[in-house]
C-alpha positions in Angstrom: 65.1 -27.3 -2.0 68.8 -29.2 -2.9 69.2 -30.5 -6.0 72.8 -33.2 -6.0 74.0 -35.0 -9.1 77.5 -36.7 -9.8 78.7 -37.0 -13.2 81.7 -38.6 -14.4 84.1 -37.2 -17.0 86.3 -39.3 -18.8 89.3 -37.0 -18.2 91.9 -36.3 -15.4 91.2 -34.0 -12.4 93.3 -31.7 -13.1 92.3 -32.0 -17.0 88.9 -31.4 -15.6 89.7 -28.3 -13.5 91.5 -26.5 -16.3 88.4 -27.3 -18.8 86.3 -25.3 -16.3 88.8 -22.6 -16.4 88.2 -22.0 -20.5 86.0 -19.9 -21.5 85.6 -21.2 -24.9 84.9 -24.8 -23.3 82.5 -23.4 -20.8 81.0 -21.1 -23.6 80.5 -24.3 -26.3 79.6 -26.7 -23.6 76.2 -24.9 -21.5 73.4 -24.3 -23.8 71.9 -21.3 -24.6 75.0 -19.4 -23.1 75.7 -16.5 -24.7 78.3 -14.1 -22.5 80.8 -14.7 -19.6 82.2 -11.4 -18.2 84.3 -10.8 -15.3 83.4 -8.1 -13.1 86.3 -8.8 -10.3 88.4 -11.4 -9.0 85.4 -12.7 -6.7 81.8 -11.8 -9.2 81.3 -11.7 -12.8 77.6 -12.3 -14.9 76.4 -14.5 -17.8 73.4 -14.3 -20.4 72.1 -17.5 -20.7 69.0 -18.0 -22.9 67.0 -20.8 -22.8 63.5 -22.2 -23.0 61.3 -24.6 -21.0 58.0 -25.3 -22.3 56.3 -22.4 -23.7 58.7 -19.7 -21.2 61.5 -18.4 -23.2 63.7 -16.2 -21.4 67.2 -14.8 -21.1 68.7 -15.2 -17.3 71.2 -12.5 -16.7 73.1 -13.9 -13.9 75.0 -12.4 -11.4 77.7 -15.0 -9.6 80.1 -14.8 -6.8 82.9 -17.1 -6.0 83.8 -18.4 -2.5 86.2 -21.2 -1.0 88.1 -21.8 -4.1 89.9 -24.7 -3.6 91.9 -25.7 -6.9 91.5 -28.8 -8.4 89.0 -29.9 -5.7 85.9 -27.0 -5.2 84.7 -23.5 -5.0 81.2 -22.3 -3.9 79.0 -20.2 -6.3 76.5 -17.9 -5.0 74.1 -17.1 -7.7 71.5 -14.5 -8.5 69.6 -15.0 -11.8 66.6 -12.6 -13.9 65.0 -13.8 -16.7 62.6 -11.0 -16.2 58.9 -11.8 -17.2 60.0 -15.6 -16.8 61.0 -14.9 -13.3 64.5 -15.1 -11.1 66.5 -17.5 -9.1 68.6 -17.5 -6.1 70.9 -19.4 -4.3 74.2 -21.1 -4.0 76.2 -24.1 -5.4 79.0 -26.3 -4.3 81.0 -28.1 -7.0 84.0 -30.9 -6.4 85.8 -32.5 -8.4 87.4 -36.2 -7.1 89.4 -39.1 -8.9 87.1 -41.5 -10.2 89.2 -44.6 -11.7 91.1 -42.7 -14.8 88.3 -40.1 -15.1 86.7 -37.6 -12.6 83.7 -37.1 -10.8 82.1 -33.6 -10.9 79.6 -33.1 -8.3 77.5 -30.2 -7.2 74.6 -29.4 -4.6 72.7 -26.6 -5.4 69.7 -24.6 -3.3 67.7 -21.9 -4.8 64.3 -20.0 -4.0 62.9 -19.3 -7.7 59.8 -17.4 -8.7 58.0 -16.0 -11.4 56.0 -18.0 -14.9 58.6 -20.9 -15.1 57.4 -21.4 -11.6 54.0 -22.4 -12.6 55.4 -24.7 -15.3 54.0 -28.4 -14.4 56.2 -31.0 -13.2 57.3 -33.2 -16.0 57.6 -30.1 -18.2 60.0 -29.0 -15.9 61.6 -32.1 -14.7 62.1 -33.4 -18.9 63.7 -29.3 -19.7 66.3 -30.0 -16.8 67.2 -34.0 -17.8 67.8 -32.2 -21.7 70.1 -29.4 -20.3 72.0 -31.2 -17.9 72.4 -33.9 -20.3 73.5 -32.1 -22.9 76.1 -29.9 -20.9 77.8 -32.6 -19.6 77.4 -34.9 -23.1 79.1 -31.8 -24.4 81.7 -31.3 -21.9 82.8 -34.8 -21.6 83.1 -35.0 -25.5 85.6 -31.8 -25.6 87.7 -33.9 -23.1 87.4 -37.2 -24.1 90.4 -38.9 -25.1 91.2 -39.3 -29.1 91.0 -43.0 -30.6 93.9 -45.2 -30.2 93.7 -44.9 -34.2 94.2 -41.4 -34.6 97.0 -41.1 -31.8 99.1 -42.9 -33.0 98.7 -42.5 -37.1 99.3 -38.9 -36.2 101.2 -37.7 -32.9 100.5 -34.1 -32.3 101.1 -32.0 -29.1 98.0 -31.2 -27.8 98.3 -27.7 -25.7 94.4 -27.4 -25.2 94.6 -27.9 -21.7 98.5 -27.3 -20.8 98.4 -23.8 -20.5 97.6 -22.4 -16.7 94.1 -22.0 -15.8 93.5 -18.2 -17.3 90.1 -17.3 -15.3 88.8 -19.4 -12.6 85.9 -17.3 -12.4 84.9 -18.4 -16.3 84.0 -21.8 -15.3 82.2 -20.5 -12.2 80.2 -18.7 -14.3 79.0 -21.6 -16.8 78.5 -23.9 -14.1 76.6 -21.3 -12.2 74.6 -20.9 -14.9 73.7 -24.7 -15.7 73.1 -24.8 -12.0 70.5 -21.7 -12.1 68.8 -23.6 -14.7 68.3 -27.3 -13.2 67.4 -25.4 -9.7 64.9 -23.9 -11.2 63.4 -26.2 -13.1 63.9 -29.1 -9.9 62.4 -26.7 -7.7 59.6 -25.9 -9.6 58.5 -29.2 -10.5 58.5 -29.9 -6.7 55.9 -27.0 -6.0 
């Protein structure tokens, strides 16, 4: 099954691409997400806990990074157990484009998921992936929205939250890797 969504941030490209290069963003922004750690320069895993219906479970995720293509892509392979709950498998593509003054973040995912969340029903699953999708990217666009007119200019400070050099690339791999093991899961059951 592919799951595609486009959503647009109200930031910069480039803005965009160094958000998903902060682990701190990444960290505040995906729900439930409780570790990043980098293995190498190409894998690292996540602990993302979360709960769909009456399956609560922890998804240690295991992520590699492929055809990383700053500040337009990269490829995620993913490999998630949330033991009892079950696992998920499979691989994400996520670009970035101009959208007017913001950016639009796509990504197509495919994964082969199995276990208890698998036998959640439909709209259980389909309303747990609208909530965690929504509130990633309500999250992340809010960290990178712009500050009122107002405050900017009663108070001019230099902001440096985004003009330091990307730090780990692998970071915001991770996160999105783990969002994306979430709504895969929960779009793929819901079309069993």
């Amino acid at each position: 099954m592919d799951l595609t969504q486009t959503r647009t941030i109200g930031a910069p490209p480039a803005t965009v691409w160094a958000a998903l290069n902060d682990p701190v963003v990444l960290k505040t922004c995906i729900p439930g997400c409780e570790t990043l750690e980098r293995v190498s320069d190409t894998e690292w895993r996540s602990v993302v806990a979360t709960r769909i219906g009456p399956v609560q479970a922890r998804f240690n995720g295991k992520i590699l990074l492929a055809d990383v293509t700053p500040p337009v892509g990269y490829t995620l392979k993913f490999e998630g157990q949330g033991g009892a709950a079950g696992f998920a498998n499979g691989e994400a593509r996520v670009t970035l484009a101009p959208d007017g003054a913001g950016t639009a973040l796509t990504y197509t995912a495919s994964a082969r998921v199995g276990g208890k969340i698998a036998q959640l029903g439909s709209r259980l699953v389909d309303g747990a992936a609208a909530k965690l999708a929504d509130d990633f990217f309500t999250r992340f666009a809010e960290r990178l929205a712009p500050p009122p007119a107002e405050i900017a200019t009663a108070a001019p400070v230099a902001s440096t939250a985004y003009a330091r050099p990307p730090r780990a690339p692998w970071v915001r791999t991770a996160a999105i890797v783990g969002i994306v093991i979430v709504l895969v899961l929960l779009y793929v059951y819901r079309h069993r």
